[in-house]
C-alpha positions in Angstrom: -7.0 13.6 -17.1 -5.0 10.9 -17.4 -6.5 7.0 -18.3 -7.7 5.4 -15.7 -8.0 1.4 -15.9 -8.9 -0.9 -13.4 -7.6 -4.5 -13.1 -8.7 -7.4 -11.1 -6.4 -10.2 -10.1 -8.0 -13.5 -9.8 -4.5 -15.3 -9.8 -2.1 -15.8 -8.2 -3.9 -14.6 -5.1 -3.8 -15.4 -1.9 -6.7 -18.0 0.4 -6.7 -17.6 4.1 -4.1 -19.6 5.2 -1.7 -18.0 2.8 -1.8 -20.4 0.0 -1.1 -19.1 -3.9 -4.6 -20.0 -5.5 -6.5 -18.9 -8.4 -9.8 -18.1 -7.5 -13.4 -18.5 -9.7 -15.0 -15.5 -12.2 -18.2 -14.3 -10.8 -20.7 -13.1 -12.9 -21.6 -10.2 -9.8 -18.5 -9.4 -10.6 -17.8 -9.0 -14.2 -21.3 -6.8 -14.2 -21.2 -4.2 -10.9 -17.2 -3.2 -11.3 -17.5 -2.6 -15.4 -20.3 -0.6 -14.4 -18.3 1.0 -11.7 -15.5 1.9 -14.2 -17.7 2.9 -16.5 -19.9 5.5 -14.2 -16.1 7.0 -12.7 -15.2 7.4 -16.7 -12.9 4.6 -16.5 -10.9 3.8 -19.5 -11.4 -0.4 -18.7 -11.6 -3.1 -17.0 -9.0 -5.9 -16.8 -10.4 -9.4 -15.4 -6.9 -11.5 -14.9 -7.4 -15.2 -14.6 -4.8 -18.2 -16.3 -7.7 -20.4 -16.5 -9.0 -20.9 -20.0 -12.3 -21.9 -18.9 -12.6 -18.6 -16.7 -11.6 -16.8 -19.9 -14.4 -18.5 -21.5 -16.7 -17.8 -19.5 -16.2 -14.0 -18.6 -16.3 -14.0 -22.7 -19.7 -16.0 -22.6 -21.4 -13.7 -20.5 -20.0 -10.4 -22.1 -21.1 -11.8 -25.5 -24.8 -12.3 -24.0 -24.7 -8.9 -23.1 -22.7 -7.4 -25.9 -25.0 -9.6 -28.7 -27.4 -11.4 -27.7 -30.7 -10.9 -26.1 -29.1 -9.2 -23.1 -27.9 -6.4 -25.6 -31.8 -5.7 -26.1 -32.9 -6.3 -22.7 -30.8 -4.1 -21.1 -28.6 -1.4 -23.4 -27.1 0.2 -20.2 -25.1 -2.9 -19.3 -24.0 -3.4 -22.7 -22.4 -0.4 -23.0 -20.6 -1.3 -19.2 -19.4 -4.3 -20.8 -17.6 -2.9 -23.7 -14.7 -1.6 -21.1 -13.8 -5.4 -20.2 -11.0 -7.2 -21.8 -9.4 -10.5 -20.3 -6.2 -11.2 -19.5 -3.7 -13.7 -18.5 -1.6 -11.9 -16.1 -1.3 -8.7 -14.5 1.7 -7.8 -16.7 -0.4 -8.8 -20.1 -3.6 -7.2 -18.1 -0.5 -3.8 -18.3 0.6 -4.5 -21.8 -3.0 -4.4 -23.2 -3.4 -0.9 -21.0 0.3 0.2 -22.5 -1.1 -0.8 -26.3 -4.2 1.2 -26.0 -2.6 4.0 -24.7 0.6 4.4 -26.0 2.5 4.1 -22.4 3.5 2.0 -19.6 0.9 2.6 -17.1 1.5 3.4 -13.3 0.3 -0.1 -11.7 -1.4 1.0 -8.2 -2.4 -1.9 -5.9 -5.2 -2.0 -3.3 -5.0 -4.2 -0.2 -7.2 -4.7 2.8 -4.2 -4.1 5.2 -0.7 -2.8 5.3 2.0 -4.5 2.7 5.8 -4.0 3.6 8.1 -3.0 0.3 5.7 -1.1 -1.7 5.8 2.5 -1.9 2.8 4.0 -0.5 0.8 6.7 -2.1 -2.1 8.5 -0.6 -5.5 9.0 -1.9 -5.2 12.6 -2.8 -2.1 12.7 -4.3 -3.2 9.5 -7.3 -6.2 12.2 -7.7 -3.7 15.1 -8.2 -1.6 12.9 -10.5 -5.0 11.5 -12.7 -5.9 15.2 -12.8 -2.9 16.4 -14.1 -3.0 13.6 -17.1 0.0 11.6 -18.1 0.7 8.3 -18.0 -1.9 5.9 -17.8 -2.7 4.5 -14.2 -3.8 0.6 -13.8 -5.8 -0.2 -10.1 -4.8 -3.4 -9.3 -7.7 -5.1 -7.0 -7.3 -8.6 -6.0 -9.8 -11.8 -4.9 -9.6 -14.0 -2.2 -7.4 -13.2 0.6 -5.7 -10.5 -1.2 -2.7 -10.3 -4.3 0.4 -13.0 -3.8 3.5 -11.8 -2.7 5.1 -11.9 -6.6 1.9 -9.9 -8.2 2.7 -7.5 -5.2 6.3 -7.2 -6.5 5.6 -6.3 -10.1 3.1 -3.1 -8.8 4.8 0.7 -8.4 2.8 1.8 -5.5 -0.2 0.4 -3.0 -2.8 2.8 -1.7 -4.1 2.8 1.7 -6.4 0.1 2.9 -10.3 1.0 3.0 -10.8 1.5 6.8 -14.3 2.0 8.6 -14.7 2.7 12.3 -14.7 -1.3 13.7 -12.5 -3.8 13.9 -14.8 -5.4 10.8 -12.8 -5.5 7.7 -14.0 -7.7 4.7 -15.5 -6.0 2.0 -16.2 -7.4 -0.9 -14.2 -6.1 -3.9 -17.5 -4.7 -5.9 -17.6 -2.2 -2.8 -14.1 -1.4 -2.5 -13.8 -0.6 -6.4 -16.8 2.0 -6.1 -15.6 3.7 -3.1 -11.3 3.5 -4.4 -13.1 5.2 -7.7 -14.7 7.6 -5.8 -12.2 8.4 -3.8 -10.1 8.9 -7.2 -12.4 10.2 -9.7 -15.7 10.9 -8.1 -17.2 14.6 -8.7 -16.1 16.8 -5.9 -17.0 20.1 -7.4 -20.6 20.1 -7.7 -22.7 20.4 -4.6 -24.7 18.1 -4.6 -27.8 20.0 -3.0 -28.0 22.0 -6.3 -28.8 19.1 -8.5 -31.1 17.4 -5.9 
């Protein structure tokens, strides 16, 4: 199986009228996506802000959990947390995934709709390719109103955009992690009647 790491792009992204903005760290965030890449036996998870004080905090609230009282409180989490690193930019986010792993990773964005000039790949075939190991693979996820045009440049292939029966499209990214992991890693052999 090859690595799996997820990354997630707070800048540059996109707000709704197409401005490049960096958006804020949230705490839901940092928590329900490490233990998302944790439960799919992701390899980490790559929060990618340039704002110092972002970095600060996303460190503050992993050392809580990591050291403090939080460590006691609730091991489970703690052990989630361990899989996040912080990085400047998507390419430091994919030389920190390169130095752990001892290769350039595949960098596979997600989007909400349709993004001309990348390469598509579908669902099935990123599971074939994880399952038949290799280089590492970085999930690019973006905030806001999606990744800016020049993160969009720098990524190898975009997967398909998560589509439900409606016209109603606006996830929010915790959701569209866990369902892209599934998608990817999630345990399609066992029936699931048998263990329940």
């Amino acid at each position: 199986m090859a690595a799996l790491y997820v990354a997630l792009v707070h800048g540059p992204v996109l707000n709704k009228h197409g401005d490049r903005i960096t958006t804020a760290v949230t705490g839901l965030n940092i928590h329900d996506i490490a233990r998302a890449v944790t439960t799919f036996g992701g390899s980490g998870y790559l929060l990618v802000t340039p704002l110092p004080t972002q970095q600060r905090l996303v460190r503050r609230i992993i050392g809580h959990w990591e050291g403090g009282f939080g460590s006691r409180y609730n091991p489970n989490r703690k052990e989630a947390l361990a899989a996040v690193r912080v990085a400047d930019t998507l390419a430091d986010a994919a030389a920190l995934v390169a130095g752990a792993e001892g290769a350039q990773p595949t960098v596979v964005a997600t989007s909400a709709r349709a993004v001309d000039g990348v390469p598509p790949v579908a669902y099935a075939a990123l599971r074939r390719r994880l399952a038949a190991g290799g280089p590492p693979v970085l999930l690019v996820f973006g905030t806001g109103w999606g990744l800016a045009p020049e993160v969009m440049a720098g990524v190898d292939a975009l997967l398909p955009p998560i589509l439900g029966p409606v016209d109603y499209n606006h996830l929010s990214v915790r959701s569209a992690v866990s369902i892209i992991l599934d998608r990817l890693a999630g345990d399609r052999e066992t029936d699931l009647t048998e263990r329940y």
